[in-house]
mmCIF file of the C-alpha atoms, coordinates in Angstrom:
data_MODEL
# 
_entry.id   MODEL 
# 
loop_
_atom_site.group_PDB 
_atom_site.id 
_atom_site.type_symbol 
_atom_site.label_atom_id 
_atom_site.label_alt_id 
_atom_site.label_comp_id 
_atom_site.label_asym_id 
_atom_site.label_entity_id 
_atom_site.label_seq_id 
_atom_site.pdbx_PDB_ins_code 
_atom_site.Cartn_x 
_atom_site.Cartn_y 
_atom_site.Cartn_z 
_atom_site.occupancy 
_atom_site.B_iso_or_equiv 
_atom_site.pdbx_formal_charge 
_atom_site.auth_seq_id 
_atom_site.auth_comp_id 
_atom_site.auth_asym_id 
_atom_site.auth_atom_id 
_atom_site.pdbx_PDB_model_num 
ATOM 1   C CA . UNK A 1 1   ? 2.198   -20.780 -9.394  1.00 0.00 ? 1   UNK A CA 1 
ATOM 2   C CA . UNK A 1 2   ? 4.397   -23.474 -9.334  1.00 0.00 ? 2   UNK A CA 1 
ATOM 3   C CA . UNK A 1 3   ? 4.844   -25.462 -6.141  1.00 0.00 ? 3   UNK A CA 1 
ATOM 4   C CA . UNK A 1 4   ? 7.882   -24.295 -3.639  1.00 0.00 ? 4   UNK A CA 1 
ATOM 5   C CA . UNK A 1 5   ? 11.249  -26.484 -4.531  1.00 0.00 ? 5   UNK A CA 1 
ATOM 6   C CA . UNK A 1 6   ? 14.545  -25.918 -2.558  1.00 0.00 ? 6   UNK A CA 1 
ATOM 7   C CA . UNK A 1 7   ? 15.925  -22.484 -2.198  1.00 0.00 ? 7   UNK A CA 1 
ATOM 8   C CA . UNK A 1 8   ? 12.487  -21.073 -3.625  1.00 0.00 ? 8   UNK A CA 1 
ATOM 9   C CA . UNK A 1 9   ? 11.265  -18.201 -1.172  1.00 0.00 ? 9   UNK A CA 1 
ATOM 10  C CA . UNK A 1 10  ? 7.678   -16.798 -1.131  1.00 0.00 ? 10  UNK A CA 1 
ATOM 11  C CA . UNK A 1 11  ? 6.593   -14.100 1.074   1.00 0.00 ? 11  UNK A CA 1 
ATOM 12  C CA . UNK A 1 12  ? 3.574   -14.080 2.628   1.00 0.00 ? 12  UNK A CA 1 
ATOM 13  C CA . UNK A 1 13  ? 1.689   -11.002 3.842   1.00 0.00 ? 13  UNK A CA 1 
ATOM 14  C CA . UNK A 1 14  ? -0.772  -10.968 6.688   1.00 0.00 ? 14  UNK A CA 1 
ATOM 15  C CA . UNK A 1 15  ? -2.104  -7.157  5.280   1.00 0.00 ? 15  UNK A CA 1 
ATOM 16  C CA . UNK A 1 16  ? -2.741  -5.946  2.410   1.00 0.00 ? 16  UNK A CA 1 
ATOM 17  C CA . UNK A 1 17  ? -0.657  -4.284  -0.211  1.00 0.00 ? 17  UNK A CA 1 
ATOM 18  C CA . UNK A 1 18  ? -0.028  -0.816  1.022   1.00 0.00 ? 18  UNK A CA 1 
ATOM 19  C CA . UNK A 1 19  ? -0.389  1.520   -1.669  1.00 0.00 ? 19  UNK A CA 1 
ATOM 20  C CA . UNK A 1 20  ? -1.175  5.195   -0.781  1.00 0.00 ? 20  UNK A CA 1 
ATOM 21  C CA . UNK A 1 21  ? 1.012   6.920   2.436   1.00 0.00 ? 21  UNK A CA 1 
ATOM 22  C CA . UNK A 1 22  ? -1.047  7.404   5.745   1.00 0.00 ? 22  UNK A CA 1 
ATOM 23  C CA . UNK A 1 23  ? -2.068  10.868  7.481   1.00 0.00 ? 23  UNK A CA 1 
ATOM 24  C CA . UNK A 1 24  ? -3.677  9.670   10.377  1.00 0.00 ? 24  UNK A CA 1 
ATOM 25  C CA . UNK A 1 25  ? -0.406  8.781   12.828  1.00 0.00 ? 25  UNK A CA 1 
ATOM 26  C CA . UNK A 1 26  ? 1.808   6.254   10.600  1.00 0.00 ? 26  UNK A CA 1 
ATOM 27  C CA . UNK A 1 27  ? 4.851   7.703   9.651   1.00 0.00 ? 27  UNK A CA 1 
ATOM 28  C CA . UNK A 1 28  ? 4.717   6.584   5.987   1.00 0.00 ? 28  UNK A CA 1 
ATOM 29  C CA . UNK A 1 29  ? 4.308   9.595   3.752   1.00 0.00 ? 29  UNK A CA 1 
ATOM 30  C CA . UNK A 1 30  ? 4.752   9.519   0.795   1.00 0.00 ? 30  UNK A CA 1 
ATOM 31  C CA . UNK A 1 31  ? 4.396   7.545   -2.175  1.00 0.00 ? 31  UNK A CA 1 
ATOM 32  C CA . UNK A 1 32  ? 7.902   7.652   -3.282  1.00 0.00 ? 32  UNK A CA 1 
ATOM 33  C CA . UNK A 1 33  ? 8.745   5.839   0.219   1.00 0.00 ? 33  UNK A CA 1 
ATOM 34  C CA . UNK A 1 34  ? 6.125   3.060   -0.815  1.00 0.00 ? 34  UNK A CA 1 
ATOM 35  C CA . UNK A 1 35  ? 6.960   -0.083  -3.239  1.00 0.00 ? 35  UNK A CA 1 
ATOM 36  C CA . UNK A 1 36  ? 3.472   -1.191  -3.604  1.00 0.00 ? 36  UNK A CA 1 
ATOM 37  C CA . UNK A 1 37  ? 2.106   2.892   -4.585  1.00 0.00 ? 37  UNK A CA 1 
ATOM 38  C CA . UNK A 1 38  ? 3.814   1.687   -7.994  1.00 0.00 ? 38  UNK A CA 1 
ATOM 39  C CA . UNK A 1 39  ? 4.999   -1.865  -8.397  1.00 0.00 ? 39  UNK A CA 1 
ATOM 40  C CA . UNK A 1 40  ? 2.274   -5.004  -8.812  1.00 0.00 ? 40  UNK A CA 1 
ATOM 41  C CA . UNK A 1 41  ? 3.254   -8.106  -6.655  1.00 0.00 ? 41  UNK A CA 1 
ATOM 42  C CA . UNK A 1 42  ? 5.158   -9.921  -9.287  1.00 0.00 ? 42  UNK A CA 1 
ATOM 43  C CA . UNK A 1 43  ? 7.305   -6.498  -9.501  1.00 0.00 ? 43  UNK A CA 1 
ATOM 44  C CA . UNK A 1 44  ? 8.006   -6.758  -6.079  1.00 0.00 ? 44  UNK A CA 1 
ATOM 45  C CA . UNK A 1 45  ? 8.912   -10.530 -5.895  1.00 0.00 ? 45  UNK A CA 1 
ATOM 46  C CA . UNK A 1 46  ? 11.407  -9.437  -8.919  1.00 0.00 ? 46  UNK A CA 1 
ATOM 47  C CA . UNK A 1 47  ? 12.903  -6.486  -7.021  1.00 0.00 ? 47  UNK A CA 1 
ATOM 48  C CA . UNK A 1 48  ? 13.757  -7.785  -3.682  1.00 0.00 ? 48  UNK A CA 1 
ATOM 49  C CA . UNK A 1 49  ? 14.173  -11.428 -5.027  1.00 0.00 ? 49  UNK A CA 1 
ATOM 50  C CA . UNK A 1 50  ? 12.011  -13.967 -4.244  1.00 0.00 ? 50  UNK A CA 1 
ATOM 51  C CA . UNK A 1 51  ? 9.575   -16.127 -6.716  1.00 0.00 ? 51  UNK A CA 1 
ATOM 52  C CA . UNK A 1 52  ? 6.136   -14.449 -4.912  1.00 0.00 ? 52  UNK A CA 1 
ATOM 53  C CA . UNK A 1 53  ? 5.225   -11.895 -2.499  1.00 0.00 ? 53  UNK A CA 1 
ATOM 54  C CA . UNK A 1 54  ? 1.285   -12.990 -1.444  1.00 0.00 ? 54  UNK A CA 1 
ATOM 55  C CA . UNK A 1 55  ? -1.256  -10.159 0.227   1.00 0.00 ? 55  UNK A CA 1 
ATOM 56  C CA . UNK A 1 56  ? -4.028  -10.944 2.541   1.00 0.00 ? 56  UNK A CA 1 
ATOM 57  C CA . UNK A 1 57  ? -7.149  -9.838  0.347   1.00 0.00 ? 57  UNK A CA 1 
ATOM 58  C CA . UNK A 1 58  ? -8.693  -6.249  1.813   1.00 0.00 ? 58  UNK A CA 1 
ATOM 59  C CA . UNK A 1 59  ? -12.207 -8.748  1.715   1.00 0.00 ? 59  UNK A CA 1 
ATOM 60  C CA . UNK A 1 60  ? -10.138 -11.512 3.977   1.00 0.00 ? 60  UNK A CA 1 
ATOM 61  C CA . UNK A 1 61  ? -8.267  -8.598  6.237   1.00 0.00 ? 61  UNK A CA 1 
ATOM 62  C CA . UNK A 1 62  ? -11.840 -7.287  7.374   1.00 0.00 ? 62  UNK A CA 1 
ATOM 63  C CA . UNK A 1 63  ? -12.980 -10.373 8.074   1.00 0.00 ? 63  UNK A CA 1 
ATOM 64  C CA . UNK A 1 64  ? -10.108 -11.340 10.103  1.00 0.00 ? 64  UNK A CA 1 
ATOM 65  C CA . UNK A 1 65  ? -10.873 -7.591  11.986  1.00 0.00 ? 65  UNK A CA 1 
ATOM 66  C CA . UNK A 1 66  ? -14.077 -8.630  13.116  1.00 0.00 ? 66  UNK A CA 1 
ATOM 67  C CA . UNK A 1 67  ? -15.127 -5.312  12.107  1.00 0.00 ? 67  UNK A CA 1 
ATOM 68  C CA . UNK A 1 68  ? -17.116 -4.366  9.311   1.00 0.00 ? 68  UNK A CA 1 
ATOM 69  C CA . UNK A 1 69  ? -15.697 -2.117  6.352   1.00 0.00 ? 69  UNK A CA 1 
ATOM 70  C CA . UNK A 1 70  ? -17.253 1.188   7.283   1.00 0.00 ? 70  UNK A CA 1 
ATOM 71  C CA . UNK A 1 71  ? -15.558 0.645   10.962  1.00 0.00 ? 71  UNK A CA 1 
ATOM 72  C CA . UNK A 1 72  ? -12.024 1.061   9.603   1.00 0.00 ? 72  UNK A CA 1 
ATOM 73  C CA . UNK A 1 73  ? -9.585  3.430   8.001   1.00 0.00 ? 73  UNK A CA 1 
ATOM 74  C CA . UNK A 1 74  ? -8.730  1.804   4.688   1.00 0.00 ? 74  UNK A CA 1 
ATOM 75  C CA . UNK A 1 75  ? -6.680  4.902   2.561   1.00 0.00 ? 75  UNK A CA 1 
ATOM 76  C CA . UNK A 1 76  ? -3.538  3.531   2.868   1.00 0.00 ? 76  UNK A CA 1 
ATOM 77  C CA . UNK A 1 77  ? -4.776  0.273   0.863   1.00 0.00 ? 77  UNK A CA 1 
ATOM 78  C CA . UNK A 1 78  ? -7.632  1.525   -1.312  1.00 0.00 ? 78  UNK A CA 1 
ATOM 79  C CA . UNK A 1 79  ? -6.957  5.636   -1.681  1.00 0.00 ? 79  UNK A CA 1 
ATOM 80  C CA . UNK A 1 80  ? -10.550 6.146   -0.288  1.00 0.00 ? 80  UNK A CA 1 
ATOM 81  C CA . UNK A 1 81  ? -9.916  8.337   2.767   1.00 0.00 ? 81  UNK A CA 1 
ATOM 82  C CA . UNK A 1 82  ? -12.332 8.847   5.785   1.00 0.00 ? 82  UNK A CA 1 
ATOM 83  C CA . UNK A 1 83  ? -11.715 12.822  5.687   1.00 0.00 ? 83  UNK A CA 1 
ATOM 84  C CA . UNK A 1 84  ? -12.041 15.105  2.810   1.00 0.00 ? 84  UNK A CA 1 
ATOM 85  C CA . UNK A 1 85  ? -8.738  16.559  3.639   1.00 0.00 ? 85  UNK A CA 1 
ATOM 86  C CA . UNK A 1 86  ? -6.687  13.577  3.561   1.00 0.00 ? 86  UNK A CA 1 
ATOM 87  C CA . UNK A 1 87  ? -8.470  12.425  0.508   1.00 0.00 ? 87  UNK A CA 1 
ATOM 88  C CA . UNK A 1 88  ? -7.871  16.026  -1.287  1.00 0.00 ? 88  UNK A CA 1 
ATOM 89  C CA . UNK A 1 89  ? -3.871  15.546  -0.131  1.00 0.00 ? 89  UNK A CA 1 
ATOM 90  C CA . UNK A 1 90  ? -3.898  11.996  -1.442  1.00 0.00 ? 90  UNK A CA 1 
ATOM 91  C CA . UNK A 1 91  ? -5.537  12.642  -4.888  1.00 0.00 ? 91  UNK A CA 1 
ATOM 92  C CA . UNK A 1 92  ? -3.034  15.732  -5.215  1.00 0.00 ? 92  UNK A CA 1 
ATOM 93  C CA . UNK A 1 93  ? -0.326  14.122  -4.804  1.00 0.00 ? 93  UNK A CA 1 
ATOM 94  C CA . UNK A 1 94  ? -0.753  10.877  -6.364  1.00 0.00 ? 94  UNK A CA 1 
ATOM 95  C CA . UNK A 1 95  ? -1.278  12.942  -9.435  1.00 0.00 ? 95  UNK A CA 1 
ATOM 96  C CA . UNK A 1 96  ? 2.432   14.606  -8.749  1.00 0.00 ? 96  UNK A CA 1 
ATOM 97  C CA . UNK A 1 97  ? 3.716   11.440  -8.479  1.00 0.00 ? 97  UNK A CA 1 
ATOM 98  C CA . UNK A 1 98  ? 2.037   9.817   -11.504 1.00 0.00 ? 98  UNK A CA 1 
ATOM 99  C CA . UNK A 1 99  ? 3.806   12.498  -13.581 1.00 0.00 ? 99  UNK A CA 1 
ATOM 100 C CA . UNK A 1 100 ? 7.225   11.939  -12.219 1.00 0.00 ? 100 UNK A CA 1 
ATOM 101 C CA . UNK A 1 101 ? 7.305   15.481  -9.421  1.00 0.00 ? 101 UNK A CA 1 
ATOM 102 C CA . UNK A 1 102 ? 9.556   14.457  -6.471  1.00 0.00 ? 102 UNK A CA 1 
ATOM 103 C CA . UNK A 1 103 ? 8.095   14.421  -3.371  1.00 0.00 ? 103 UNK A CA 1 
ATOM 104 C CA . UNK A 1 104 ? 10.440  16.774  -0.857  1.00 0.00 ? 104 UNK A CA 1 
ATOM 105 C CA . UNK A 1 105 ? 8.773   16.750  1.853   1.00 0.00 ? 105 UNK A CA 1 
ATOM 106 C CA . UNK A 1 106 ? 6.102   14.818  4.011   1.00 0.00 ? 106 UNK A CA 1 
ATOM 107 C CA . UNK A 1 107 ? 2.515   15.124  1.791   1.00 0.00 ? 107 UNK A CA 1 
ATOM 108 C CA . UNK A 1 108 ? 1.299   16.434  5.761   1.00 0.00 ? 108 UNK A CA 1 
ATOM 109 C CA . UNK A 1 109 ? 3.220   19.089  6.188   1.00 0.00 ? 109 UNK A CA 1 
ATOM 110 C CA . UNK A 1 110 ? 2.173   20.871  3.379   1.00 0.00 ? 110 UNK A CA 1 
# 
């Protein structure tokens, strides 16, 4: 990466990239509504802009948590769900999504 010159803008990102929608009380829901469920970081810098957008690692966001990996809820960043449920929703419709279906509603109300 080159180093920042005038009018250069790079985002940083104090979470990781959020790629999979979220069952358990965050009202993103699909993947349609989510830029990172189908765009790398480079794609994203391109689309809103800037030269880079930068994520904090999932390895560095634990750490910073205090917490170890097992403690949190990581879908929304890794598509591994705690509940067999969520993770049976998620799989389901990631494969909809993949394929080019439309999402028309909210993956939780289904």
């Amino acid at each position: 990466m080159k180093a920042a010159g005038v009018g250069e803008i790079h985002l940083y990102i104090t979470f990781p990239r959020i790629i999979s929608p979220c069952f358990y009380g965050i009202d993103m829901t699909t993947y349609r509504e989510l830029i990172g469920a189908d765009h790398t970081p480079e794609e994203i810098a391109d689309e809103i802009g800037v030269e880079s957008v930068n994520y904090q690692s999932l390895e560095n966001f634990i750490k910073a948590t205090g917490l170890n990996k097992d403690q949190l809820c990581l879908g929304c960043i890794t598509e591994n769900y705690p509940t067999p449920l969520a993770q049976e929703m998620a799989d389901e419709f990631r494969s909809k999504f993949e394929r080019g279906i439309d999402e028309s509603d909210r993956i939780y109300e289904r």
